[in-house]
N, C-alpha and C positions, 0 to 999 in steps of 0.2 A: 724673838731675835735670832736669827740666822748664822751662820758659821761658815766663814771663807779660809780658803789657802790660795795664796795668792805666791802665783809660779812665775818669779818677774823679770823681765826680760833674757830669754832663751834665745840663744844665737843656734841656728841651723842650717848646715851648710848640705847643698843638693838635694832641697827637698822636692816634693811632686808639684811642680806648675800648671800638668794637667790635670782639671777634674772633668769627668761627661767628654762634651763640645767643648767646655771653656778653659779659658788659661788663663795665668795672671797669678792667681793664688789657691794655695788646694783645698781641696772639699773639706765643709763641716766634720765628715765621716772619719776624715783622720784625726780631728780633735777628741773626739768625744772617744774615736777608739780607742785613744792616748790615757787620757782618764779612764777609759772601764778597764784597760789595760794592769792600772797603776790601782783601781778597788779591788782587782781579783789579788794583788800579790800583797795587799790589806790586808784582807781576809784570811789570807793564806797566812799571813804574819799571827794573828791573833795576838800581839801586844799592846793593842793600844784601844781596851775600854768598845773593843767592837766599832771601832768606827767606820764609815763606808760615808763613799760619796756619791755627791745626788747628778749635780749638772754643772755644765762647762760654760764660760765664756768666754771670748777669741778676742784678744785687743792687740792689733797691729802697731810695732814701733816702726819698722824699716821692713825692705823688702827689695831686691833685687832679683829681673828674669834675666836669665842665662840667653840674651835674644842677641843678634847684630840686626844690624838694618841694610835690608836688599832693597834697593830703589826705595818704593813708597810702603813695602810691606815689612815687616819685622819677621825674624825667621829664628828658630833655637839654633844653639850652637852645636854642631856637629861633630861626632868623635869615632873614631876606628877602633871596632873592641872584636879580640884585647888587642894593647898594644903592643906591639913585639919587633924585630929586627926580623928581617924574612932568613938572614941565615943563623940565627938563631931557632928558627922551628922549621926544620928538613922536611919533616911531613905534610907541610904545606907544599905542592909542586904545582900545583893549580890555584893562580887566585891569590888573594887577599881576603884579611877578615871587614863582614861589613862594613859600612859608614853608619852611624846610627844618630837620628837623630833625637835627642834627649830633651824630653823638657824638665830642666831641672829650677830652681831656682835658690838665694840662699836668704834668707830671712830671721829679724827679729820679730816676737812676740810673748805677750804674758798671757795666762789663764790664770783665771779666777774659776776658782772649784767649792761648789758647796758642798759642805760633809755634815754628816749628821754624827756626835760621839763626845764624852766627858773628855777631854785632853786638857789637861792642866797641870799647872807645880810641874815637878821635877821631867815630866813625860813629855812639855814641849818640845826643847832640846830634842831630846831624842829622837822624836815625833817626826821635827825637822830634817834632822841627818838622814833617818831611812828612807825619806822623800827625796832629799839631795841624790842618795846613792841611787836609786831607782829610778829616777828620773832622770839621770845621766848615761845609763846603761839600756835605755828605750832608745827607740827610734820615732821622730814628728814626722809626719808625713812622707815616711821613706827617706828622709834625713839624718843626719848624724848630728845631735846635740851635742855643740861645743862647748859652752858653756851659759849657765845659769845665774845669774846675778844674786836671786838672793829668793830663800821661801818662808814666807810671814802666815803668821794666824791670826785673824780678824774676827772681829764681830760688828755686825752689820748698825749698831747706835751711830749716834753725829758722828763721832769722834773716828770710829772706823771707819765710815763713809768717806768724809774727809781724806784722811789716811789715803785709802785706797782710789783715791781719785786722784792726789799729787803724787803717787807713787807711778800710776800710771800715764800722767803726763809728761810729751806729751804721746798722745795715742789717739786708737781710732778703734772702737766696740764694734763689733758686725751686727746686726738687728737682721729680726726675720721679718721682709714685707711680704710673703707670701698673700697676705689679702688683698695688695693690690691687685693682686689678676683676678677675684672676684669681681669687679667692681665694673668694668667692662663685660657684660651678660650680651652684648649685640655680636661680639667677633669672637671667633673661636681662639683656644687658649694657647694655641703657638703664635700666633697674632699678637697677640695680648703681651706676649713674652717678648717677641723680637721686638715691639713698641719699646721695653725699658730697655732690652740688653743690645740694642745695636744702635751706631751711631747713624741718621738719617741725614738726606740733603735732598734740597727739592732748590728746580729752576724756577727762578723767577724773572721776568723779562724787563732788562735793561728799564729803570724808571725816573733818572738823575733828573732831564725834562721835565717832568710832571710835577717833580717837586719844589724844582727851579721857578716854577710857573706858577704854581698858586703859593711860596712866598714870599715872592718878589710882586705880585699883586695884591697881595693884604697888605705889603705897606705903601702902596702907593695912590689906592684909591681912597675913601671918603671914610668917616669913622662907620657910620652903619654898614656901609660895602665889608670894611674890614671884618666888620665882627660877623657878617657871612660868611666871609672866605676865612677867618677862623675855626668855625662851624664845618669848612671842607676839608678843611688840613688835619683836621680832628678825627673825622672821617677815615679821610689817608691814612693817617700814623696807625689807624686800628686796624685797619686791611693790613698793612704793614706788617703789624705785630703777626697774624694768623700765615700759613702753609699758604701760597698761591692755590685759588683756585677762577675761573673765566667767569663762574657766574657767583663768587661774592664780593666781586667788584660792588661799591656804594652806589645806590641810580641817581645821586643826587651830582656826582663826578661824571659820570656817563652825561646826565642833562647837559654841565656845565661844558664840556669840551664838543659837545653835538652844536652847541651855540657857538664854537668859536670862528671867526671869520676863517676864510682861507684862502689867505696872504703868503706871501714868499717869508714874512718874516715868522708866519706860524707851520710853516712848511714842516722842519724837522724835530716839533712837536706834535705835530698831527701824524705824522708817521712812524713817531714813537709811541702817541695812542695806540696807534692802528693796529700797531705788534704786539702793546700790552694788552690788548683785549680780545685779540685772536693771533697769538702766537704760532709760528709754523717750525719747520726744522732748521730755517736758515735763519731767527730770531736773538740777536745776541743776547745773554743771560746772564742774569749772576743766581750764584748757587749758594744757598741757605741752610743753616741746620735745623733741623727740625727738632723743637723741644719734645721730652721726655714727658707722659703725660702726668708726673708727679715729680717734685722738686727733690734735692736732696743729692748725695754722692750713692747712686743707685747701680747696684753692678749682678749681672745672673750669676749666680751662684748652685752649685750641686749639695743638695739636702739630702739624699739615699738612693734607695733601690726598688724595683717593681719588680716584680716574678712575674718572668716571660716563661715559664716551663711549671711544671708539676716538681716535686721532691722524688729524684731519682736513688736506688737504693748505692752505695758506694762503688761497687763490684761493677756497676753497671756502664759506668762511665772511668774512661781513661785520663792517665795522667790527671789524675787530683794530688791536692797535696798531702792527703796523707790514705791510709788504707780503712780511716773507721766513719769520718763523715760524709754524712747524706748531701748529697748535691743540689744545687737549686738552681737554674740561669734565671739571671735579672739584666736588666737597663738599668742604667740611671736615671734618678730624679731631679730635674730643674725649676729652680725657683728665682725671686728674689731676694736680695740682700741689702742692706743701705749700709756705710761704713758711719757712726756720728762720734764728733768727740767725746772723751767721755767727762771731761767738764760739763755736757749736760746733764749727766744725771742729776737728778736733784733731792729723791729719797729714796729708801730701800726695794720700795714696790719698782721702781723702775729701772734699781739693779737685779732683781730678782727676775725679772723679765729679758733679762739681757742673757739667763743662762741657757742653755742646749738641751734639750733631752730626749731621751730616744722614746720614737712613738713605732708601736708595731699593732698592724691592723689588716687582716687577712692576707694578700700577696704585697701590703705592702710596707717598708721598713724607712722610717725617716726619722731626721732630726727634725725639732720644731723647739719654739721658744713659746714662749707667754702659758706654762705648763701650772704657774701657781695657779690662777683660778679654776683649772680645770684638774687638776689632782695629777700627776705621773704615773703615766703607764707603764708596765710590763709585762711578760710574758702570756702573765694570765692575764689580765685586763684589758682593754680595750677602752679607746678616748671616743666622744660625740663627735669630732671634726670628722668632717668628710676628705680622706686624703687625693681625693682626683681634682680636688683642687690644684694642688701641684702637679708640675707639666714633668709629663715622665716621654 
């Protein structure tokens, strides 16, 4: 049986909107660095039975980006730093201070933290406060924590399951799909990526005609006629359903419009064929979204870091932030993420999967989920997953 702290609804104002390329909400990396943050000043406590925590999970209440909207694009909001009164600062006689554009945003959310440690009787209470206090004197994602609703200790039987899921409603848990970009082996893995994380549209030429046409002839011909030209509509609706392309047009809709007479009154149907199945530049269209190749409230998301460089010695490299750590350059790591309520859970195995934890494997540094079956990694260990699965 398991051991949560449940960190419940955290109001945070001007946190990081960008993470990587993406924006919207910030990377895994500041949660969990929130948590390892809040174990080391555990440890450093030594009051409480040695306890330490394992992994994080991220459940979104609300969320607001700091964006306006320019024409059709959304843009962050812009601020002059610092701000000042120009004769208030003399020594400015050239210029103004930058425009900067800031992606901030402000946001609730809860974490659910598993810890491993005896905490009972009189040392809850307590337990609780030195979390309160710590956890209000960090920073979420470059944010200022305003305030925190309320910090509970759980155990993972019915009864705390329960608990911990109307506490959380309603909400939304972030899940790690990183395996779906396995699963696609024919396109390469930025391919694979822009499939989930962008929104797609594709033309498709003008077809109201064709439609109009086979059925408004299914009911007006014979019962066996009909239940062909149900047989074509069937056809259609599936073409329909898939991305336009010239040659998965049905041959059975090609035969039937190759037979049709050509009359004045089949005129501007045969010229709507004509376009649907060799479209040119001047062909009027309508424009479709193109489904995501897995269902679900699916969004890219930033899991870590790749070493782009070797481990430079401190002295070597300028302006660090401090004068004793060795340096490393890295990229970010992008994945995916699916948001689910979290009324799905339905047992522990599938909240336990829902936590974070840090996986490190030669140049590269990521968060990952589904960590029970395969043990937690650290420093010295090393996990079997292959990390180039994730798109860096």
């Amino acid at each position: 049986m398991s051991q949560y702290i449940l960190i419940n609804r955290i109001k945070v104002q001007n946190a990081n909107a960008i993470a990587g390329f993406t924006w919207g909400f910030p990377a895994i990396t500041h949660f969990l660095g929130f948590s390892h943050n809040l174990s080391r000043k555990l440890i450093a406590a030594n009051d409480f039975n040695n306890a330490s925590l394992i992994g994080c999970a991220v459940i979104a209440h609300e969320h607001h980006v700091h964006t306006y909207r320019s024409s059709a694009d959304y843009e962050f909001i812009q601020s002059r730093n610092p701000a000042f009164q120009h004769k208030e600062k003399p020594e400015y006689k050239v210029g103004t201070p930058p425009v900067i554009e800031e992606g901030k945003m402000n946001l609730t959310v809860s974490l659910l933290i598993e810890y491993e440690g005896n905490i009972g009787g009189n040392q809850v209470e307590g337990f609780t406060q030195w979390l309160m206090k710590n956890c209000l004197l960090q920073r979420l994602a470059g944010g200022t924590i305003l305030n925190i609703k309320s910090i509970d200790l759980y155990n993972s039987d019915g009864n705390g399951l329960r608990t911990i899921k109307r506490k959380l409603l309603p909400g939304f848990i972030l899940r790690d799909r990183s395996d779906y970009l396995k699963e696609n082996d024919k396109a390469e893995l930025l391919d694979t990526w822009l499939d989930f994380s962008t929104l797609k549209q594709k033309a498709r030429p003008k077809s109201n005609l064709i439609s109009q046409k086979l059925k408004k002839q299914a009911k007006n011909n014979s019962e066996t006629e009909t239940l062909a030209f149900n047989g074509l509509i069937e056809s259609w609706q599936k073409h329909l359903e898939t991305p336009y392309q010239e040659d998965s047009i049905p041959d059975e809709l090609k035969q039937y419009f190759n037979k049709l007479e050509k009359n004045k009154a089949n005129e501007k149907l045969l010229s709507q064929w004509k376009d649907y199945c060799q479209p040119n530049e001047k062909t009027d269209a309508d424009w479709e979204y193109i489904a995501k190749p897995k269902t679900g409230y699916l969004v890219p998301i930033m899991t870590g870091y790749k070493a782009i460089s070797e481990v430079y010695p401190n002295h070597e490299v300028g302006s660090t932030r401090d004068n004793e750590t060795d340096v490393c350059f890295v990229e970010s790591v992008h994945s995916i993420g699916e948001w689910q309520s979290v009324h799905r859970l339905k047992n522990e195995e599938q909240l336990k999967d829902c936590l974070w934890h840090y996986h490190y494997e030669k140049d590269w540094y990521l968060c990952k989920q589904n960590q029970t079956k395969q043990g937690v990694t650290s420093n010295n260990e090393s996990n079997t997953e292959n990390p180039d699965d994730e798109l860096s």
